[in-house]
BAVO-465180 format. One record per residue (C-alpha): residue number from 0; x, y, z. Coordinates in Angstrom, 2 decimals, decimal comma. Example, Ala and Ser with C-alpha at 12.3 -4.5 7.8 and 13.67 -1.06 7.14 Angstrom:
BEGIN
<site 0 <12,30 -4,50 7,80>>
<site 1 <13,67 -1,06 7,14>>
This chain:
BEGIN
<site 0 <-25,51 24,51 29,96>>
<site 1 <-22,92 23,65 27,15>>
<site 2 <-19,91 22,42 28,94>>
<site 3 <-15,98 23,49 28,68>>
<site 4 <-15,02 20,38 26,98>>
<site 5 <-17,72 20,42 24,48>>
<site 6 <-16,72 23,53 23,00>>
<site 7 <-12,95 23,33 23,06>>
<site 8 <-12,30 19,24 21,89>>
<site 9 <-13,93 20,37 18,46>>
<site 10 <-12,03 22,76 18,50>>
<site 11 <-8,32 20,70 18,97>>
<site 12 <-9,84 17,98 16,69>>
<site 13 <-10,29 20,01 13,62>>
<site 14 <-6,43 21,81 14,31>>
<site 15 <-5,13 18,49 14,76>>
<site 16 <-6,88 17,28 11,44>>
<site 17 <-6,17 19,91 9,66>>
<site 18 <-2,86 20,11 10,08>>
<site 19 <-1,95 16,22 9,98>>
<site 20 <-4,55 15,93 6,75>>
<site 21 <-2,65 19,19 4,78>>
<site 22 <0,93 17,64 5,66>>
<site 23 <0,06 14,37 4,62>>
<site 24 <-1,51 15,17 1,42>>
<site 25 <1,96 17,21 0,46>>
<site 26 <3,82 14,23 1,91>>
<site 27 <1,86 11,46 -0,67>>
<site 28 <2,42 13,67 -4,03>>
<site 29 <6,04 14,95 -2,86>>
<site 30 <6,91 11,67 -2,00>>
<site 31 <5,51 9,61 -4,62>>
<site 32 <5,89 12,37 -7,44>>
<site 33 <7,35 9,70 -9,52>>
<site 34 <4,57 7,40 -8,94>>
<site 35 <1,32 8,84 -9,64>>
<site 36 <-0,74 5,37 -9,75>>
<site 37 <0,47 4,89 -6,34>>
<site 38 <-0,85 8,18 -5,10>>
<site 39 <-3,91 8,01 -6,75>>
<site 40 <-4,17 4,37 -5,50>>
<site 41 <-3,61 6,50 -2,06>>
<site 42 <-6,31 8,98 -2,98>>
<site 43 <-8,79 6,01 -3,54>>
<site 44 <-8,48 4,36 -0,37>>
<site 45 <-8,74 8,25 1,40>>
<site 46 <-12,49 7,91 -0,90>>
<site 47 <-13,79 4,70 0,31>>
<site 48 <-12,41 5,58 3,79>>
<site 49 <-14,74 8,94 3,68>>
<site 50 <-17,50 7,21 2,27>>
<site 51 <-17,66 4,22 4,85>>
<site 52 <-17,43 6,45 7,37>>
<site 53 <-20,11 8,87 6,37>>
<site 54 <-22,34 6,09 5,61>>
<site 55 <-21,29 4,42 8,70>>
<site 56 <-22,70 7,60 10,52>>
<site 57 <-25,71 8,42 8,41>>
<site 58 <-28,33 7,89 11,61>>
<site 59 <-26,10 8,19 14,29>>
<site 60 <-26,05 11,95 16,00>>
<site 61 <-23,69 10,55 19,44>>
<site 62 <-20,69 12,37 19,73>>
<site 63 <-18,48 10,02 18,02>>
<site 64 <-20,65 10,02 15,26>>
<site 65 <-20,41 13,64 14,41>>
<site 66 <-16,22 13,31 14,42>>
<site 67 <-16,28 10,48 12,39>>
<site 68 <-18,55 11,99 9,51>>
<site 69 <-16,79 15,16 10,12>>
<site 70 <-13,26 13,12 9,42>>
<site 71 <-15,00 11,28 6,26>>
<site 72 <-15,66 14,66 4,95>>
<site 73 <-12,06 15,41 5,12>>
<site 74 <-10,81 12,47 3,52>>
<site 75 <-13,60 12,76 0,96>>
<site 76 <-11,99 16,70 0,24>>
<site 77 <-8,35 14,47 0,27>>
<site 78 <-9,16 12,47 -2,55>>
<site 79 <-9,95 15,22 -4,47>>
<site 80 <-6,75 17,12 -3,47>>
<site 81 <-4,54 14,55 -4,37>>
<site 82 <-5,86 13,93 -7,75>>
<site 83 <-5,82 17,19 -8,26>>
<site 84 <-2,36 17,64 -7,09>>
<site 85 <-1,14 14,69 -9,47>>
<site 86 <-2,83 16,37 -12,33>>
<site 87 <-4,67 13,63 -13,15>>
<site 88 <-8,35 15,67 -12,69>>
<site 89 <-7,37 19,51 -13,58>>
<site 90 <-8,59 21,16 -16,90>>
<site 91 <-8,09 20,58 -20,35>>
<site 92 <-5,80 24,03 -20,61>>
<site 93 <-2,58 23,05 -19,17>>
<site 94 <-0,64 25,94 -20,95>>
<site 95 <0,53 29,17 -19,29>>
<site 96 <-0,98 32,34 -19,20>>
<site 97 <-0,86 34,13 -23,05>>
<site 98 <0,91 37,52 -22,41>>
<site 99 <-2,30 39,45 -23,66>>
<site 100 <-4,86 37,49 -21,82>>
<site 101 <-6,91 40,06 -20,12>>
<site 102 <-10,19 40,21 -18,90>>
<site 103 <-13,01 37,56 -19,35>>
<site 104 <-10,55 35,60 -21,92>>
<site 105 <-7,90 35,62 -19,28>>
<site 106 <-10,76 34,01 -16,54>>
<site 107 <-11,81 31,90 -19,36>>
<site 108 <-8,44 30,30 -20,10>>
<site 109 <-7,62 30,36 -15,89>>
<site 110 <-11,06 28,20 -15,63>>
<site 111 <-10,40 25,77 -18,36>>
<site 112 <-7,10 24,75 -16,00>>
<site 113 <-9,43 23,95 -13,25>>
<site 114 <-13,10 23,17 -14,44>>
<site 115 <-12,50 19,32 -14,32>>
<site 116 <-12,14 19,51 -10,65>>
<site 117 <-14,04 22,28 -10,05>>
<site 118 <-16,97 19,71 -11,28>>
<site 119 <-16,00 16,86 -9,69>>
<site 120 <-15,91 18,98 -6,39>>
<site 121 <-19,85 20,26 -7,09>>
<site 122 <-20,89 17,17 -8,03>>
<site 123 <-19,77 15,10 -5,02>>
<site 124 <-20,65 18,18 -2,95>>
<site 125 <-24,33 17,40 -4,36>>
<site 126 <-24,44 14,03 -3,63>>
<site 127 <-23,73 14,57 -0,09>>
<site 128 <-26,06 17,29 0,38>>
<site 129 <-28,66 14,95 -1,20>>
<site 130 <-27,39 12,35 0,97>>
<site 131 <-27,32 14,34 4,04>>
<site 132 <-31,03 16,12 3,63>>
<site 133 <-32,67 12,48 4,22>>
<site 134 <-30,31 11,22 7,13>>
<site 135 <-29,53 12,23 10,72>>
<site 136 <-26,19 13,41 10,55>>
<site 137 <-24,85 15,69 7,76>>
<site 138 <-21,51 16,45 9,63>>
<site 139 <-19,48 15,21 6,57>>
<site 140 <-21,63 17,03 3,94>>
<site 141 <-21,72 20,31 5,91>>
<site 142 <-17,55 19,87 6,54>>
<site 143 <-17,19 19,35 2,18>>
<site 144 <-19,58 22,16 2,00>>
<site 145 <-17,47 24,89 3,80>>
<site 146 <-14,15 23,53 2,06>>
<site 147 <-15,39 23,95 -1,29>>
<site 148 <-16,40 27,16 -0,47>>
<site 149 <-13,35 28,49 1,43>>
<site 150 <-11,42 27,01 -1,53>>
<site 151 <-13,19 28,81 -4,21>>
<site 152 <-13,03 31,75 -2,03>>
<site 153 <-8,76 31,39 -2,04>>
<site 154 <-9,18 30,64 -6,13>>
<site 155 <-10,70 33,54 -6,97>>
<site 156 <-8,65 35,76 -4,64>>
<site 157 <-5,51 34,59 -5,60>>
<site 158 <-7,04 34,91 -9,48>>
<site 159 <-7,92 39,12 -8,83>>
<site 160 <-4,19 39,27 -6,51>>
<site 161 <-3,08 38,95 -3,04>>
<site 162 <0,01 41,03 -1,71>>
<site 163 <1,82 37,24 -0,47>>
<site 164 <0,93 33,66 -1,36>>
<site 165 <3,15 30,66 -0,90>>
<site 166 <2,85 28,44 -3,75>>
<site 167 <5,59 25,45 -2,07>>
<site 168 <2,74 23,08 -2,04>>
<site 169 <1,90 23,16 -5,90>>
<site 170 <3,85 20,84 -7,44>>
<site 171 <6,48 21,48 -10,62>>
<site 172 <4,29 20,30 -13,21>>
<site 173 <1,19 22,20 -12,39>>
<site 174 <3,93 25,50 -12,67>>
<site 175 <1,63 26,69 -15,36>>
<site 176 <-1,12 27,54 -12,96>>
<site 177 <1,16 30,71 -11,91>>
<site 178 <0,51 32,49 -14,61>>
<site 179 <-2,62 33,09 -13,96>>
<site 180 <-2,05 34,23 -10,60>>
<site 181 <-2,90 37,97 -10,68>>
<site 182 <-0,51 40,96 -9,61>>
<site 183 <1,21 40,66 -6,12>>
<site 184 <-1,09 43,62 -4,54>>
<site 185 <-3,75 43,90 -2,13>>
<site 186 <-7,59 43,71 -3,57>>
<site 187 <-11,04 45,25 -1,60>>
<site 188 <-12,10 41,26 -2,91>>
<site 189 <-9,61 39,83 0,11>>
<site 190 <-10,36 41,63 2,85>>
<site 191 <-14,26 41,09 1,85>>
<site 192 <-13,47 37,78 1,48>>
<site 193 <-11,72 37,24 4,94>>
<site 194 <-14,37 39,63 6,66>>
<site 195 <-17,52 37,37 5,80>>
<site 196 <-15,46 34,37 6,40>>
<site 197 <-14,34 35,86 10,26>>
<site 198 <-17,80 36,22 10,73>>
<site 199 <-19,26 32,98 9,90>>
<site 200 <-17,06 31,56 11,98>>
<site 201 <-18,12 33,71 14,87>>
<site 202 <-21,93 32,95 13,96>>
<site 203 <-21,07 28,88 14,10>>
<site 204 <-19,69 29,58 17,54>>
<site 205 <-22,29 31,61 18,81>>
<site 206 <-24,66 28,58 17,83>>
<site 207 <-22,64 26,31 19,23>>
<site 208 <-22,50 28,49 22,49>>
<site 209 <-26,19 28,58 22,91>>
<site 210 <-27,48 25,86 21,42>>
<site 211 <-28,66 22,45 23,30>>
<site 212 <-27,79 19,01 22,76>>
<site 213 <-24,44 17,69 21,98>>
<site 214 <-24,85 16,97 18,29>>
<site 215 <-25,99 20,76 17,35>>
<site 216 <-23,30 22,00 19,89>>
<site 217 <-20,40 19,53 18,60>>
<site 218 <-21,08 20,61 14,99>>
<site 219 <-21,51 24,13 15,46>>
<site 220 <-18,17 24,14 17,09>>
<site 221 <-16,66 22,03 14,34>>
<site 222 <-17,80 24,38 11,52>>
<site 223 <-16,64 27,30 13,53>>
<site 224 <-13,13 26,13 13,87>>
<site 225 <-12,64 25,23 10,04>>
<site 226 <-14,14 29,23 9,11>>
<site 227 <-11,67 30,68 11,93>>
<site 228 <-9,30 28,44 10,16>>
<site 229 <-10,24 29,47 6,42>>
<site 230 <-10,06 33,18 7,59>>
<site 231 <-6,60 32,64 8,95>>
<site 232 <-5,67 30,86 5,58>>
<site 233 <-6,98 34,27 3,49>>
<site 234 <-4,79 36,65 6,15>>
<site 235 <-1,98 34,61 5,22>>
<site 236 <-2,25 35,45 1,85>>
<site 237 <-2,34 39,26 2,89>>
<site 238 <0,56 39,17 4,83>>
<site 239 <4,86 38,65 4,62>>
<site 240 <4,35 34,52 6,35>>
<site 241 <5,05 31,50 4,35>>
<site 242 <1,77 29,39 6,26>>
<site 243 <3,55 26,55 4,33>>
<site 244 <6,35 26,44 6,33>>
<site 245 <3,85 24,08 8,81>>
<site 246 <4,57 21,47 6,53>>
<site 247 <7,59 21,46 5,89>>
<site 248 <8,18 18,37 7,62>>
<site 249 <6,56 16,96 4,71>>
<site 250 <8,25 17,61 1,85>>
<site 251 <11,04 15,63 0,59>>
<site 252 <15,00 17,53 0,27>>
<site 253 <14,40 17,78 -3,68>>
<site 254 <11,33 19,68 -3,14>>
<site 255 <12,81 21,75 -1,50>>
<site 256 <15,74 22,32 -3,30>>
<site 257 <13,50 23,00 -6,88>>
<site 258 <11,13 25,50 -4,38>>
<site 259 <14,51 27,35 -3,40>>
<site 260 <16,28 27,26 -7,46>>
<site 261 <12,67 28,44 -8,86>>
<site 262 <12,76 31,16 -6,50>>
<site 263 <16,70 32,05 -7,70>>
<site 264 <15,51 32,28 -10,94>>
């Protein structure tokens, strides 16, 4: 029988992680926007940390074990977000939006922004699928996995148009990537998008319900908080609520300030 606390501390952990980790990745580029070796320097040390701790876990299916891969994973997705974030990995295009874009030249161009870390996201994703098909514990694969997914899922979405999106997280010189943003309406793609998401989530923790032993149940439970999570993410982008005001607390008073003058303008 699958106890209380087995389902429910996966549950706070990946909250708790995924709201410190989100917070904290604003809070290095905000802060440090002036410095971008430093943050990178940051983003390097959230790598090795990932990586030690996945390979740290790599046979090792005890409980601990399947938090600390599942935390690598995270930082390993960190590192990525913060070089992205500093524009130091993004796409060769770093132009707005021509007015008469349209069509497959208009998801062309919105690519060619992106397609630098879009690679470096598959490519480390295949490594530690690789990595994870020979060991014990693929927590930290599985966790990069469902990110890069949920992400490309948000991408796209926002690409095709979403009725709200708060954009206080992207920082002032990656302004461009708004013009590719499609029309502030709802599309059939986000409510698809949120549905299949919902219901993964609700698959993970039906596993994780039934299933024996406490590394299938721990991970199940894991996965199915970061879909719920990813589906609450796309409603946000469906509905009037700035999500980003949960992180507030880490942005710095002249973010702020340019957020509230670019929205005067």
């Amino acid at each position: 029988m699958v106890s209380f606390a087995a389902l429910i501390l996966p549950f706070i952990a990946v909250i708790a992680l995924w709201f410190i980790s989100t917070g904290l990745v604003a809070m290095i580029h905000h802060r440090l926007h002036q410095s971008q070796v430093r943050a990178l320097i940051i983003a390097g040390l959230c790598a090795s940390g990932g990586l030690s701790l996945i390979a740290l876990t790599v046979n090792q299916t005890a409980s601990w074990a399947i938090y600390a891969s599942f935390l690598g994973g995270l930082l390993i997705w960190s590192w990525h977000e913060i070089s992205f974030l500093t524009g130091a990995v993004a796409g060769p295009m770093r132009e707005e939006c021509p007015k008469n874009a349209q069509g497959w030249k208009r998801f062309s161009l919105a690519s060619m922004t992106l397609i630098h870390h879009e690679i470096a996201l598959a490519m480390t994703l295949l490594l530690l699928l690789l990595v994870g098909s020979v060991t014990d514990n693929a927590t930290g694969a599985y966790t990069f996995g469902l990110l890069f997914v949920f992400r490309l899922s948000s991408k796209l979405n926002i690409f095709k148009g979403v009725p709200h999106f708060s954009d206080e997280l992207l920082p002032h010189h990656l302004n461009y990537l708004k013009s590719y943003f499609g029309p502030q309406k709802l599309h059939p793609m986000l409510i698809i998008s949120t549905t299949a998401i919902f219901a993964l989530g609700l698959y993970f923790g039906t596993m994780a319900f039934i299933t024996d032993g406490i590394y299938q149940t721990t991970l199940y439970a894991l996965l199915s908080c970061l879909s719920l999570l990813a589906a609450l993410e796309h409603i946000f982008l469906g509905l009037p609520m700035r999500d980003s005001a949960l992180w507030q607390w880490a942005l710095t008073q002249r973010s702020l300030t340019i957020r509230d003058n670019n929205k005067k303008i």
